[in-house]
C-alpha positions in Angstrom: -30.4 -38.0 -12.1 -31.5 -35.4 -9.9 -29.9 -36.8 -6.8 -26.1 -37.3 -8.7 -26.5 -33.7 -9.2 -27.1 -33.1 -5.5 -24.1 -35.3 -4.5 -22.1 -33.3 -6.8 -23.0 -29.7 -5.8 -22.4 -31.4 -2.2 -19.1 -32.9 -3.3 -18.5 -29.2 -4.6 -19.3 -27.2 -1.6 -16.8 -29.7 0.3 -14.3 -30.0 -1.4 -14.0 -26.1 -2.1 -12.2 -25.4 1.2 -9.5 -27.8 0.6 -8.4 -26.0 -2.7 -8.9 -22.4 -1.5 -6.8 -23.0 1.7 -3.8 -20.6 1.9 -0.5 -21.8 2.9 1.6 -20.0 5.0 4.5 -22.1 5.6 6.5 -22.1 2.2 10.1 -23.2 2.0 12.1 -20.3 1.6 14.5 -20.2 -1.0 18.0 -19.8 -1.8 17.7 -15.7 -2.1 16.0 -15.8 1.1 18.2 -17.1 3.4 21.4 -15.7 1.8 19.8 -12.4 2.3 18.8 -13.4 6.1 22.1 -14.3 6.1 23.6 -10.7 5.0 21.1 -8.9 7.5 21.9 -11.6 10.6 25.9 -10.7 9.3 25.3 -7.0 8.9 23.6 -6.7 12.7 27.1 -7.9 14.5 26.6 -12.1 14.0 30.0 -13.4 12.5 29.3 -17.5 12.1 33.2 -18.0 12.0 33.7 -17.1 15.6 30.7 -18.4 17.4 31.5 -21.1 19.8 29.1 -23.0 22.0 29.2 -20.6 25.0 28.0 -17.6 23.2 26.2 -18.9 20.7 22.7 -18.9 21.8 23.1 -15.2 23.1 24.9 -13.2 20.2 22.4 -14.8 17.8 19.5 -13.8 19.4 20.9 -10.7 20.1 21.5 -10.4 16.3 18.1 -11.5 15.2 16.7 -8.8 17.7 18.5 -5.9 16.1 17.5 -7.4 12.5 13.7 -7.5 14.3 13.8 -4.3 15.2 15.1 -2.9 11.9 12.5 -4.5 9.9 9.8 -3.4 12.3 9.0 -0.6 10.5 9.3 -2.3 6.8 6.2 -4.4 7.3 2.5 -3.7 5.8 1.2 -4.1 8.6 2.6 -1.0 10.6 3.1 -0.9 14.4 1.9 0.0 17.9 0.9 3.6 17.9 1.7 5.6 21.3 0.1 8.9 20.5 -3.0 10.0 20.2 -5.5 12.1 18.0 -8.4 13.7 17.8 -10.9 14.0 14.5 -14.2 15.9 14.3 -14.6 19.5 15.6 -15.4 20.6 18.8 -19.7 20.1 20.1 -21.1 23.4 20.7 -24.8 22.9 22.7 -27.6 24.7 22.6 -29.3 26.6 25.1 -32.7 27.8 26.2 -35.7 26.8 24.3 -34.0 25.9 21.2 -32.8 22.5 22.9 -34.9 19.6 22.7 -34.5 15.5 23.4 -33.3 13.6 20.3 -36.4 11.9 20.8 -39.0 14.9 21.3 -41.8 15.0 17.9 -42.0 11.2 17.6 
């Protein structure tokens, strides 16, 4: 009795990876695209005059502009350029007042 117990605890602790993995690559649906669609439209891509010598190009160039228009919509924010500065400014001590952080141990 005591070892079925183990092998389900074991079972347990194996098998509780498999249920808790995430997925990440859902179908989209319907709403989705046609709202990819409206965005890929709105950014300059018209599907009823692409032809096969500037197709590749204005859709990429498309999808960059929709790119860079959601950039700032995610939750994740973007790359920072600036800088900034917390905490106030160290003012040290002189003369005999100044002593070794480890000085009395």
């Amino acid at each position: 009795m005591k070892s079925f117990i183990q092998a389900v605890v074991v079972a347990a602790v194996l098998a509780a990876p498999v249920v808790s993995f995430a997925q990440t690559n859902q179908p989209l649906t319907r709403a989705q695209v046609k709202a990819e669609l409206v965005q890929i439209e709105a950014a300059g891509y018209n599907p009823a005059t692409a032809n096969d010598y500037d197709y590749p190009a204005n859709i990429q160039a498309a999808e960059a502009r929709v790119a860079a228009q959601n950039a700032g919509k995610t939750g994740y924010g973007g790359v920072s350029n600036g800088t900034s500065d917390s905490g106030s400014n160290v003012h040290m001590a002189t003369g005999d007042s100044v002593r070794s952080v480890y000085m009395g141990h």
